[in-house]
KOLVEX-510461 format. One record per residue: residue in one letter; z, y, x of N, C-alpha, C in turn. Coordinates in steps of 0.2 Angstrom, whole numbers. Atoms other than C-alpha are relative to their C-alpha. Example, Ala and Ser with C-alpha at 12.3 -4.5 7.8 and 13.67 -1.06 7.14 Angstrom:
KOLVEX-510461
LOVEX_A_0_-6_4_39_-22_62_0_6_4;
LOVEX_S_-1_-6_-4_36_-5_68_3_5_-4;
end
This chain:
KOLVEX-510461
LOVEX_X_-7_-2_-2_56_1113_-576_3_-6_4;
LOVEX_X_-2_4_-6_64_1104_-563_8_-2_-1;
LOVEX_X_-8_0_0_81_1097_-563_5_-1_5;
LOVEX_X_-4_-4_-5_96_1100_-554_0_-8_6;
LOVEX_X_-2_6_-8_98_1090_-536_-7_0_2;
LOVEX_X_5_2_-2_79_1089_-536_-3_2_6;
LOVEX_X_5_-2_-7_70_1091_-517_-4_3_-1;
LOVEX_X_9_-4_0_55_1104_-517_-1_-3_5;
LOVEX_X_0_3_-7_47_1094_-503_-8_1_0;
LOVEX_X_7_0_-1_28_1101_-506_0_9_-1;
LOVEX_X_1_-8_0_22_1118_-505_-2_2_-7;
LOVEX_X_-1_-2_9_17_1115_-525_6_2_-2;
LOVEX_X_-7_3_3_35_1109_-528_4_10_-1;
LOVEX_X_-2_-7_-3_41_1128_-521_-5_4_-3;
LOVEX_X_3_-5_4_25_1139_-530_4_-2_-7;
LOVEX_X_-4_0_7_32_1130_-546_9_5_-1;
LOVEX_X_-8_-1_0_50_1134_-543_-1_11_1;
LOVEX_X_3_-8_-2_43_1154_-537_1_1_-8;
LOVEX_X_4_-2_9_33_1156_-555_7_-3_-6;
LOVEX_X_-3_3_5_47_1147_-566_7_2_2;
LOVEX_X_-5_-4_-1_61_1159_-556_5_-4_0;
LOVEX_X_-4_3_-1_72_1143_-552_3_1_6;
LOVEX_X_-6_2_-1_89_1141_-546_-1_-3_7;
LOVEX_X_-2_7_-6_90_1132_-528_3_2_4;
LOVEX_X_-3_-1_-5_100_1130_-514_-6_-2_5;
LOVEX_X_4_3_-6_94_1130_-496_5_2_6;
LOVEX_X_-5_-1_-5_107_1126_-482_6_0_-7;
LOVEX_X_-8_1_6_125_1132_-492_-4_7_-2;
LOVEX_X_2_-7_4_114_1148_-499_-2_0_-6;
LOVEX_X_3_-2_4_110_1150_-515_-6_4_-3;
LOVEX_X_5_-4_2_95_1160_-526_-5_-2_-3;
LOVEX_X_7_0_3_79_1163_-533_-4_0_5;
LOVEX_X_8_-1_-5_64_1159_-522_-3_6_-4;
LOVEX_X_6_-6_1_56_1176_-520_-7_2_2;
LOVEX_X_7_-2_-3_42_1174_-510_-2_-8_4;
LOVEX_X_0_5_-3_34_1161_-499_-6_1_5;
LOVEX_X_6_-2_-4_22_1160_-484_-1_-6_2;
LOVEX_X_1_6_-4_15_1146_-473_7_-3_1;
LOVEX_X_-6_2_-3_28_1145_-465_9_1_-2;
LOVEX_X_-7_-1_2_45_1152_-473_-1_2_-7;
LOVEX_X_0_0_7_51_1153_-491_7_8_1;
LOVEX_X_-5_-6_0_62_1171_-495_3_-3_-6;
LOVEX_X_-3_3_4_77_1168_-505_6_5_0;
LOVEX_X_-4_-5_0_91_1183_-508_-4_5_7;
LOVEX_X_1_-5_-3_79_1195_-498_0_-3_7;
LOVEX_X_1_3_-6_81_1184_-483_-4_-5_2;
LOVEX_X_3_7_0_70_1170_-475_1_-4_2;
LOVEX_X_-2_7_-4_71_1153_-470_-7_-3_1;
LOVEX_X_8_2_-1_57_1144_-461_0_-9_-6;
LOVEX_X_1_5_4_48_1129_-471_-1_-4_4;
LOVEX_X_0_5_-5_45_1120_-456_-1_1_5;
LOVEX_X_2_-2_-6_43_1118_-438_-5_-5_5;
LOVEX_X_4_1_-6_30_1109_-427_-2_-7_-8;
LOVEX_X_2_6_3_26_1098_-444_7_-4_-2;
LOVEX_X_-5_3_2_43_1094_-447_6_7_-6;
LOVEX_X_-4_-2_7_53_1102_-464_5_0_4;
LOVEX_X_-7_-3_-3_68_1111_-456_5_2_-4;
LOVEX_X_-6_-3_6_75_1116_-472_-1_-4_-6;
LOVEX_X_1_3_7_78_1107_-489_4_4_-6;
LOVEX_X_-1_-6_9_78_1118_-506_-1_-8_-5;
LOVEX_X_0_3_6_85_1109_-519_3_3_-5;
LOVEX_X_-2_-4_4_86_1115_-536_8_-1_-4;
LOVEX_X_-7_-1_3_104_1120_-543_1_-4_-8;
end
């Protein structure tokens, strides 16, 4: 389990968070990581990209 304010900053970081149906924020959104792909993490039905050109566009931290 993971504690509140922590980074997901690996693609582990975020399967954990999926499978253990935690709490994070990404941007000012809140939710449940629902799904995840290479490239983008789903979160309230919507997605947000995981990166772009090698570079971490978004930051999920746990609530």
């Amino acid at each position: 389990m993971f504690r509140s304010g922590f980074v997901l900053a690996t693609d582990e970081h975020i399967a954990a968070a999926i499978h253990n149906k935690t709490e994070v924020t990404v941007w000012m959104e809140g939710g449940v990581i629902e799904a995840q792909t290479d490239f983008a993490v789903k979160i309230n039905r919507d997605w947000h990209p995981e990166q772009f050109d090698d570079v971490r566009v978004c930051e999920f931290r746990v609530m």
